[in-house]
Structures are given as C-alpha cells and as structure tokens.
Short mmCIF file of the C-alpha atoms (twelve columns), coordinates in Angstrom:
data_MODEL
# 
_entry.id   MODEL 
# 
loop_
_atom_site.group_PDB 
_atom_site.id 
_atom_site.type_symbol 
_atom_site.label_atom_id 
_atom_site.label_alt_id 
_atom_site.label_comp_id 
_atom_site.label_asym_id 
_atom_site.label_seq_id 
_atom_site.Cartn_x 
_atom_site.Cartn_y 
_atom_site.Cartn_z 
_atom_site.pdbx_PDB_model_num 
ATOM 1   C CA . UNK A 1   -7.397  4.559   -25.589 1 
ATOM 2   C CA . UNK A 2   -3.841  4.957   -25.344 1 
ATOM 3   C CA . UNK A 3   -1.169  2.402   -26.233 1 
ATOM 4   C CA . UNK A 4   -1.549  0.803   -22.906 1 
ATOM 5   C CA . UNK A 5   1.305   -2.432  -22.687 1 
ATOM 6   C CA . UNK A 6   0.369   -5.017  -20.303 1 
ATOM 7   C CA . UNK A 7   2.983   -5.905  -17.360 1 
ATOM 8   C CA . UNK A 8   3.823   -9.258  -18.112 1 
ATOM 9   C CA . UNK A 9   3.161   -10.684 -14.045 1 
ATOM 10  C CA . UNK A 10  -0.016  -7.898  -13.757 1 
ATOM 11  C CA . UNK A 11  -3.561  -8.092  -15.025 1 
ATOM 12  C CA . UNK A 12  -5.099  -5.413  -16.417 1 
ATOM 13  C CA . UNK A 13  -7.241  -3.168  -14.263 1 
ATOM 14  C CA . UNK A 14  -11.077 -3.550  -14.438 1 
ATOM 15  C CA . UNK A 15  -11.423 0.088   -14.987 1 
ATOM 16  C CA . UNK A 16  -8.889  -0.130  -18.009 1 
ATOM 17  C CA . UNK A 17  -10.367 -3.688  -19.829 1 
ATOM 18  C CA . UNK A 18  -11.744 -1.957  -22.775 1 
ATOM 19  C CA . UNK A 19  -14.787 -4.430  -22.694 1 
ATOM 20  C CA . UNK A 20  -15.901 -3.458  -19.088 1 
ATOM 21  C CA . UNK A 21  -14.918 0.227   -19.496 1 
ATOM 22  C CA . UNK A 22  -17.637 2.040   -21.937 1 
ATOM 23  C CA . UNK A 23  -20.509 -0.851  -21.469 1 
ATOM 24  C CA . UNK A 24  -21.177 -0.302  -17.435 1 
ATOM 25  C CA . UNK A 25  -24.905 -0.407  -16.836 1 
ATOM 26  C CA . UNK A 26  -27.202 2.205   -15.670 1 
ATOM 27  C CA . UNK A 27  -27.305 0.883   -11.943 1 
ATOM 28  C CA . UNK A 28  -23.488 0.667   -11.689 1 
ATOM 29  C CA . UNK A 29  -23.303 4.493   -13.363 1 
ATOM 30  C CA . UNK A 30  -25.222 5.665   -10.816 1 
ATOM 31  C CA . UNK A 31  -23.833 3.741   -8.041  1 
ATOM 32  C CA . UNK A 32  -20.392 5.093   -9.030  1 
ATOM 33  C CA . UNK A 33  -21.760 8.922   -8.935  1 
ATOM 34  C CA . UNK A 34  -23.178 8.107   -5.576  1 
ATOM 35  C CA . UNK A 35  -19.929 7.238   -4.136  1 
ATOM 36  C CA . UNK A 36  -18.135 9.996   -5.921  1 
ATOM 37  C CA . UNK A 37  -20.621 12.473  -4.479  1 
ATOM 38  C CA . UNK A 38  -20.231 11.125  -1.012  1 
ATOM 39  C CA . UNK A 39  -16.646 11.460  -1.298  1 
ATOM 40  C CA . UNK A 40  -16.545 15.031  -2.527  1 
ATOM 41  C CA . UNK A 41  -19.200 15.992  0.156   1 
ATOM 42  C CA . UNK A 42  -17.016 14.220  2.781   1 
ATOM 43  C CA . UNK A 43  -13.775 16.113  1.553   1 
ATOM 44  C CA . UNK A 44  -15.475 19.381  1.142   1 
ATOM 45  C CA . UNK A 45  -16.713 19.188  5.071   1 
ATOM 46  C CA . UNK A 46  -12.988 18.184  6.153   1 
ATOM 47  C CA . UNK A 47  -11.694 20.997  4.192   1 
ATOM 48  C CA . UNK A 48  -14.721 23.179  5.840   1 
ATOM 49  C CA . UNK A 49  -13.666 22.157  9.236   1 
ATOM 50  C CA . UNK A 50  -9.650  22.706  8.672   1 
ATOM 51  C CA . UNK A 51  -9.740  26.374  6.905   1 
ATOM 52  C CA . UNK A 52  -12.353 27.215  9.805   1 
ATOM 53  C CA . UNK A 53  -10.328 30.395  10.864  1 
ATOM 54  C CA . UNK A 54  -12.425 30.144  14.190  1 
ATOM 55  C CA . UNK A 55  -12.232 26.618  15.174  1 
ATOM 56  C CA . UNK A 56  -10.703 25.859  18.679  1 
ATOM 57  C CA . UNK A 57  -10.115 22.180  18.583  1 
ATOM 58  C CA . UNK A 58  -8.356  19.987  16.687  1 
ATOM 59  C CA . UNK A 59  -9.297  18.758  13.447  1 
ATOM 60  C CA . UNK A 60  -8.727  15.029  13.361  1 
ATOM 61  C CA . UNK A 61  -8.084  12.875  10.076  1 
ATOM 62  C CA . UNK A 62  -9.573  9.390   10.666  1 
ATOM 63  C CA . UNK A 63  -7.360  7.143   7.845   1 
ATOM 64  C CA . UNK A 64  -4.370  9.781   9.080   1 
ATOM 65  C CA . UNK A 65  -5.036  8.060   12.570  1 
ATOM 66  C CA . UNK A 66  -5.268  4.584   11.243  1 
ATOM 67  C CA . UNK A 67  -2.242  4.945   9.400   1 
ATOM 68  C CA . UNK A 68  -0.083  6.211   12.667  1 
ATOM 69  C CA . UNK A 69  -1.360  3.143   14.772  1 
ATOM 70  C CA . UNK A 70  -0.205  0.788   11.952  1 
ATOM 71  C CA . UNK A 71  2.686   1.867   11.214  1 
ATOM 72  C CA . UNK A 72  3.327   2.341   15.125  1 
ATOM 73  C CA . UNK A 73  2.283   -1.200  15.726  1 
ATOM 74  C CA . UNK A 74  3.842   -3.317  13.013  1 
ATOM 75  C CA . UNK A 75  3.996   -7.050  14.649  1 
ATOM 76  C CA . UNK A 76  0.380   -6.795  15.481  1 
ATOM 77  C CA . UNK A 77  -1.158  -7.026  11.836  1 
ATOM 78  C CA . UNK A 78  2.083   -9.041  10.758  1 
ATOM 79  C CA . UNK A 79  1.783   -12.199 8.961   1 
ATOM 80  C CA . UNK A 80  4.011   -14.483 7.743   1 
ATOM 81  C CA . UNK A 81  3.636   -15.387 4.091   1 
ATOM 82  C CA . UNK A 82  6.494   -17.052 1.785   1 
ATOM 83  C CA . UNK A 83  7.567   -13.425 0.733   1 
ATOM 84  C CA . UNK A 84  8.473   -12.257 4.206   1 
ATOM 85  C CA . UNK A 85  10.144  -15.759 5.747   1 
ATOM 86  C CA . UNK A 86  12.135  -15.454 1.907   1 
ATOM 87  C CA . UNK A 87  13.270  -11.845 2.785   1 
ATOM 88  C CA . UNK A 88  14.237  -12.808 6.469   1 
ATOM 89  C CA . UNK A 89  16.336  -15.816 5.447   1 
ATOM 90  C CA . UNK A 90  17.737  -13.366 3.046   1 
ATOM 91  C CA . UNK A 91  18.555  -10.367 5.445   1 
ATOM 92  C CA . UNK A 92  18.636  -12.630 8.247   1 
ATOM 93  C CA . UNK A 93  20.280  -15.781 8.033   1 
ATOM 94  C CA . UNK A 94  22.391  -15.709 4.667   1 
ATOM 95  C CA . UNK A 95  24.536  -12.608 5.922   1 
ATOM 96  C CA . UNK A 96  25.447  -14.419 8.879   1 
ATOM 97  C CA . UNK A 97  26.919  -17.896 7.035   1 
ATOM 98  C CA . UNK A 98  28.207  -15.746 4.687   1 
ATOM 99  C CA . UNK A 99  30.385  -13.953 7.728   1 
ATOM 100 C CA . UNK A 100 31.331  -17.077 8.981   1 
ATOM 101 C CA . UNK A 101 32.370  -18.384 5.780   1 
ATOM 102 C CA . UNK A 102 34.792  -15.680 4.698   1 
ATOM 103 C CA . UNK A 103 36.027  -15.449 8.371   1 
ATOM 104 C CA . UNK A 104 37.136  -19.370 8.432   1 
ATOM 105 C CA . UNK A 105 38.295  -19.910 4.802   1 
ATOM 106 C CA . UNK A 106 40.439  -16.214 5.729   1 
ATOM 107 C CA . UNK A 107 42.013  -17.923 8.758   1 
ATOM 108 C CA . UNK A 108 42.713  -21.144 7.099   1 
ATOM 109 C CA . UNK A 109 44.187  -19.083 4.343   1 
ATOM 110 C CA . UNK A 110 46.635  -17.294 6.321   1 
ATOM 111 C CA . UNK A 111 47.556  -20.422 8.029   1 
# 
C-alpha cells in the first residue's frame, strides 16, 4: 500500500487495516460482489429510465428526494448533542456579552 499516515483523532478505515484488507473470506467476497452488482444494475436502470428519449414522465431520484425533505426540514431530525449547544453558546450567546461589554466599558471610557 501507499504511505498511508494515520489522523491522529481518526481510526483507520476497515477497508484500509492492512490485516482485514487481503484476508476477507469467501462468504464476505461474494457478499460484497452481490451488493456491487445490485448497485450497478440499479444505476444502469436509472440511467435507462433518464436517457429514455421517449419517456413522458418524470424520472424521480429517491435519496435526491430524501435529501430535499431534510434539508427542507432541519428542526425535525435535530438533536442536541454537546457539539451543537457548544456552537450555539458560541454564535449565540458569547457575541451578545461581548456587545454589551465593549458598549459599557466604551461609555464609561468616554465618561
């Protein structure tokens, strides 16, 4: 392999640990081909149905759909983990007692 360098705060992918990567059993092989197969067959029938030159309807992409309601409906799959209430105090809060900081020490200044 190449001279693959670890991130320091990742872990190395399963399909790149040089222990897993050559030694995958027959059953997981063929597993693998299986799903590769039924995701070329899948793309080569949406690809089929889009260069149709006589198709009346419209051709619909299922994951383009999902994404479009997602990102349409943010606050419904929204949770609140230590990341996001860190980046709201940050954005949020912190601007605003920042503001009112350099606003009062400014008029006590000129006083």
């Amino acid at each position: 392999m190449a001279d693959y360098r670890e991130a320091p705060l990742a872990t190395r992918p399963k399909t790149l640990d040089p222990a897993e990567y050559f030694n995958l059993s027959l059953n997981q092989r063929r597993a693998e081909e299986e799903r590769a197969g039924l995701r070329a067959q899948l793309k080569r029938q949406y690809q089929m149905q889009l260069n149709n030159p006589h198709r009346k309807e419209l051709i619909e992409d299922p994951a383009l759909t999902r994404w479009v309601y997602a990102r349409t409906n943010p606050y419904n799959h929204f949770r609140a983990t230590k990341k996001t209430s860190l980046l709201g105090g940050l954005f949020g809060v912190v601007p605003l007692f920042v503001l009112y900081y350099v606003l009062k020490t400014d008029r006590v200044w000129m006083r």
